[in-house]
C-alpha positions as CSV (number, residue, x, y, z in Angstrom):
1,X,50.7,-6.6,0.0
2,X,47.3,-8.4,0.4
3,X,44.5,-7.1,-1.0
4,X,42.7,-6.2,2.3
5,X,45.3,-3.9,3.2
6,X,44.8,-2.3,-0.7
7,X,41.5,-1.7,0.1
8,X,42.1,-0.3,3.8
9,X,45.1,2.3,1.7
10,X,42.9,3.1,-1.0
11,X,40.3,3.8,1.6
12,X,42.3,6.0,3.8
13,X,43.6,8.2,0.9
14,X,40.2,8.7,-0.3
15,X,39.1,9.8,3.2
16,X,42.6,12.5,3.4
17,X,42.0,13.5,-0.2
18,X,38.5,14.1,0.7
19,X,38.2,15.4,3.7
20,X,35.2,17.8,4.6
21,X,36.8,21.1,6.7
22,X,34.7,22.2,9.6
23,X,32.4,24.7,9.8
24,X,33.2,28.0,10.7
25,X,31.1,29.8,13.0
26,X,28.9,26.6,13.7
27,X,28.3,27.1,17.3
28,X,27.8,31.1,17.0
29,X,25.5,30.4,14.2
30,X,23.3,27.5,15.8
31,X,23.3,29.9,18.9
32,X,21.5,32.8,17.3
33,X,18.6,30.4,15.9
34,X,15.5,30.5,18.1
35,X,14.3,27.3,18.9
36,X,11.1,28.0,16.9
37,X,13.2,29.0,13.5
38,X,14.2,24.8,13.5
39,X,11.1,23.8,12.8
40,X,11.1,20.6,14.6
41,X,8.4,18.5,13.1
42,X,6.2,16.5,15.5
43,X,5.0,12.9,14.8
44,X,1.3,13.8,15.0
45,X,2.5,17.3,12.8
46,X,4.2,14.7,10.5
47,X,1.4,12.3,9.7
48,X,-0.9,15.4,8.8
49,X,1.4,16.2,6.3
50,X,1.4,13.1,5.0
51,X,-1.9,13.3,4.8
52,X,-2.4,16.6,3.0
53,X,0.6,15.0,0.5
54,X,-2.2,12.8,-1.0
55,X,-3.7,13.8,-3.9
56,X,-7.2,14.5,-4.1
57,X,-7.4,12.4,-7.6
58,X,-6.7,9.5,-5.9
59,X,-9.6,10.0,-3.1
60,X,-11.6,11.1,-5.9
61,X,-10.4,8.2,-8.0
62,X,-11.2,5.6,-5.6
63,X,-14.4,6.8,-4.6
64,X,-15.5,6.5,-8.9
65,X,-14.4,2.7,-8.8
66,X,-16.4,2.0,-5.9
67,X,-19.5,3.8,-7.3
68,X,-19.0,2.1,-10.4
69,X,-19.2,-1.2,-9.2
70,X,-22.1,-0.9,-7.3
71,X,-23.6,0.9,-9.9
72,X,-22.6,-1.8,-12.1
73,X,-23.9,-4.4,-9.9
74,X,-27.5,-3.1,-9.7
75,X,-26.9,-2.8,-13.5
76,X,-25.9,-6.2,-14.4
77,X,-28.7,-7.4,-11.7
78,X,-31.7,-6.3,-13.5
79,X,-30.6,-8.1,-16.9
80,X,-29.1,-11.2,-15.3
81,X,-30.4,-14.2,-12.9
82,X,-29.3,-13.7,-9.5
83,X,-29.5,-12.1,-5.9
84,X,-28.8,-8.7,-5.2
85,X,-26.1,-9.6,-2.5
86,X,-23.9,-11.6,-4.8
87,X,-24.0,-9.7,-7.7
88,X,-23.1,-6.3,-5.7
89,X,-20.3,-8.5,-3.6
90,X,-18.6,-9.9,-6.8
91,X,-18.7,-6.2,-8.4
92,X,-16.9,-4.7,-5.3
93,X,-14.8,-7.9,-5.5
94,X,-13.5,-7.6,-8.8
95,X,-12.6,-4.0,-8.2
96,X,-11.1,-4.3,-4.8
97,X,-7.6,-4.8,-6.0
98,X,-7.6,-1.3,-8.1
99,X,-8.1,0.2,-4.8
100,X,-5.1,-1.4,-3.8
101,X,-3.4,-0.3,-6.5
102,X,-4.2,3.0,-6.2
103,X,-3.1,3.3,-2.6
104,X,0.3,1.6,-3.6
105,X,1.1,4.2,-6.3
106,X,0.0,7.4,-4.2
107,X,2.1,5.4,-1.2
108,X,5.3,5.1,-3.6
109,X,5.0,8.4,-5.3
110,X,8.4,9.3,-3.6
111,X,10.2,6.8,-6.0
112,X,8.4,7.9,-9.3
113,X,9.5,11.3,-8.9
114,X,12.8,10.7,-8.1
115,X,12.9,11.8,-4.4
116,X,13.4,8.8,-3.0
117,X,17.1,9.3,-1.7
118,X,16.0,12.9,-0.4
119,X,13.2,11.6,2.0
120,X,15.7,9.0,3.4
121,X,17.8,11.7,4.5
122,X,15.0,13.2,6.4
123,X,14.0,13.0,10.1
124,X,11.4,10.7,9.5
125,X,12.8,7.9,7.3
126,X,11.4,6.7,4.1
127,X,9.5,3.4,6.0
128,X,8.1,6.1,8.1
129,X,6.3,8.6,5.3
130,X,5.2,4.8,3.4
131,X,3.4,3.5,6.3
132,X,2.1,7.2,7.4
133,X,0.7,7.3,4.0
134,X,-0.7,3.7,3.7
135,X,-2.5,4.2,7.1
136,X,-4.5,6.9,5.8
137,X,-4.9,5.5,2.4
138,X,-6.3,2.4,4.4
139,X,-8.6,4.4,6.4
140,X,-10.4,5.6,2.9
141,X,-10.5,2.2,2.0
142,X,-12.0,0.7,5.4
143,X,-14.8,3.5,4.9
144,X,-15.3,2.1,1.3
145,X,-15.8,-1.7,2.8
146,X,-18.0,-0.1,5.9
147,X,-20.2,1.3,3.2
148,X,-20.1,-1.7,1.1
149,X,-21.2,-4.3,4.3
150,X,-23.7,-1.9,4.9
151,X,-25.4,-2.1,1.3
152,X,-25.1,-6.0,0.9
153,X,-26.7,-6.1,4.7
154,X,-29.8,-4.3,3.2
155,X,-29.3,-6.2,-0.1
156,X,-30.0,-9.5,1.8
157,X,-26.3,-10.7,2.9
158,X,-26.9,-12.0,6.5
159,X,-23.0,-12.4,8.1
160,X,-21.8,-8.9,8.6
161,X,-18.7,-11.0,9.7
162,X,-18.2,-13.4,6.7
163,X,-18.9,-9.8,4.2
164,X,-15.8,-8.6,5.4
165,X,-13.8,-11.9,4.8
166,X,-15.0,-11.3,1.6
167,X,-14.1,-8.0,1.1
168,X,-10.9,-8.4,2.5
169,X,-9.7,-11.3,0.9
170,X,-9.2,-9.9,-2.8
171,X,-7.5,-6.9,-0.9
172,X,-5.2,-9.0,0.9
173,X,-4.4,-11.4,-1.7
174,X,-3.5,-8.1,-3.9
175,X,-1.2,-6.5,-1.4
176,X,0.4,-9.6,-0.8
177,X,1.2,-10.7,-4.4
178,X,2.0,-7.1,-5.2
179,X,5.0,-7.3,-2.4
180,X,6.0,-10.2,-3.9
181,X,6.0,-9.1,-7.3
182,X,7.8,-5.6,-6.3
183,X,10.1,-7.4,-4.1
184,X,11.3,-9.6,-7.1
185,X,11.7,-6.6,-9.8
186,X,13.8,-2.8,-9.5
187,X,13.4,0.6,-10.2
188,X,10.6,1.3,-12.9
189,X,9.4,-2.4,-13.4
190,X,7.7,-2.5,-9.7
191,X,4.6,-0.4,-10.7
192,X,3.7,-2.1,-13.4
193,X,4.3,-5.5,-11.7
194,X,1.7,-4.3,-9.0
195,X,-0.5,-3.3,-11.9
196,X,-0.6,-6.5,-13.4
197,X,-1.3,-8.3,-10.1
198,X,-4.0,-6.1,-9.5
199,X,-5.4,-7.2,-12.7
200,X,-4.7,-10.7,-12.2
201,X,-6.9,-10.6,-8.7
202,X,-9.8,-8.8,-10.7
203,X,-9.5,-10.9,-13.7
204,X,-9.9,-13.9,-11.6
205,X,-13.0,-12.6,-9.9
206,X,-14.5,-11.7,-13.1
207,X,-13.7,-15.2,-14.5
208,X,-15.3,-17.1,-11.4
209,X,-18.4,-14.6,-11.7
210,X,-18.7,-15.7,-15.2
211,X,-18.1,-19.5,-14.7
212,X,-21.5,-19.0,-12.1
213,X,-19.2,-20.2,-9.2
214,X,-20.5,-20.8,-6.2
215,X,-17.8,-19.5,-3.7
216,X,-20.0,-17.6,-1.5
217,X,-22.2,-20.6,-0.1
218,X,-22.2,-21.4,3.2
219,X,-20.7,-24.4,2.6
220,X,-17.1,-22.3,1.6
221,X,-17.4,-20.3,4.7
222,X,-14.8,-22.2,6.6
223,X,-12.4,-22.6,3.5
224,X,-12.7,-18.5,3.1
225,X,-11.6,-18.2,6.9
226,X,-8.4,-20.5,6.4
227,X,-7.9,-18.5,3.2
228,X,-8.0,-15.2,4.9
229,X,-5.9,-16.4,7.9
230,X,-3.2,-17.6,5.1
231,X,-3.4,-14.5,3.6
232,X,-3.1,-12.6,6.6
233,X,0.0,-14.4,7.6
234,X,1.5,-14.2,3.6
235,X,0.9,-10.4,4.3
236,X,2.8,-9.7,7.5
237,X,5.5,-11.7,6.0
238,X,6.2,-9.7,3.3
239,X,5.8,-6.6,5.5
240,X,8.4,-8.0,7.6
241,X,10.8,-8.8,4.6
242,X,9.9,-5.0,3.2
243,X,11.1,-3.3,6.7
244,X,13.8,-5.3,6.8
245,X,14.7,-4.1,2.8
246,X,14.3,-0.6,4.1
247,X,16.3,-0.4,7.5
248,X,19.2,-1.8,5.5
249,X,19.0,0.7,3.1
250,X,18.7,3.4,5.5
251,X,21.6,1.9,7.7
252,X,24.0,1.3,4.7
């Protein structure tokens, strides 16, 4: 016998020896629930859960790194050479990719505490509660940049536009490398990979800051808009390869 027809056997006995009996009573009891006792979960219901599932320590933890650099920037001002504007958009800079980090773990709680394979099973699939949490995750983060364009505008930056290219660009490159580091390692290794990418991004910035580069003349203004397109595009990419990931997951 060829081993395709093993395998079909083997599978059919499993199936028979198996076999889940119906339910008793299924229609009777399904008929005395009240429609409102089903608790059908809307999407607009389902996305302010999400939102209440985020802990306040990470709001709370995100707002502190974002103090701290611009505390640190007005710091590291007064006792070194240099204009207000690029001191205060290095800070932020350099701690941009902890933000990301942040939002990543908070995002991927699910798998840390093991309940990963229970909110697949759910009405809303596990792609679903990621990107309902990384949209509001984001929206703390896009109030962070709002307030940081609006203090280097009074701290002398002139582009509103190029600021958040700048901004951006560390974020992007973060969440792009931390895909591609996560997509590359299992289990319990991902978090740590993201960690050190995070790191790596910041590290970098520091490094430049310290080496006096001069990445934020005008001059670099059209190499940091082919940079962020790049980026952009790197980004969606690995989204793209991350749904993919998930909907065969969810389908197998």
């Amino acid at each position: 016998m060829k081993k395709a027809a093993i395998d079909r056997e083997l599978k059919r006995s499993v199936r028979q020896a198996f076999a889940v009996p119906e339910p008793e009573g299924r229609q009777a009891f399904m008929k005395k629930l009240d429609k409102r006792e089903r608790c059908v979960i809307g999407r607009t219901q389902f996305f302010l859960i999400q939102l209440s599932y985020i802990r306040k320590r990470i709001w709370t933890a995100s707002a502190l790194l974002f103090g701290a650099a611009v505390a640190a920037a007005y710091t590291f001002q007064k006792s070194a050479a240099g204009d207000m504007d690029q001191v205060l958009l290095w800070c932020i800079s350099a701690v941009t990719p902890f933000l990301v980090l942040l939002s990543v773990a908070e995002a991927g709680r699910s798998a840390s505490c093991g309940m990963r394979e229970l909110e697949m099973s759910t009405r809303y699939h596990l792609p679903e509660i990621y990107l309902a949490r990384m949209f509001f995750l984001g929206c703390g983060n896009a109030i962070e940049f709002l307030i940081a364009v609006i203090l280097l505008r009074n701290a002398g930056q002139e582009s509103v536009f190029m600021t958040f290219i700048y901004l951006l660009v560390p974020y992007l490159l973060t969440i792009s490398l931390s895909l591609w580091v996560a997509g590359r390692l299992e289990g319990s290794y991902a978090m740590p990979g993201v960690m050190v990418s995070a790191c790596t991004v910041a590290a970098a910035y520091v490094l430049l800051w310290g080496a006096n580069a001069k990445i934020y003349d005008a001059g670099y203004e059209d190499v940091w808009l082919l940079v962020f397109a790049a980026l952009c595009y790197l980004a969606a990419k690995q989204f793209s390869g991350e749904k993919k990931t998930w909907e065969e997951i969810i389908c197998n």
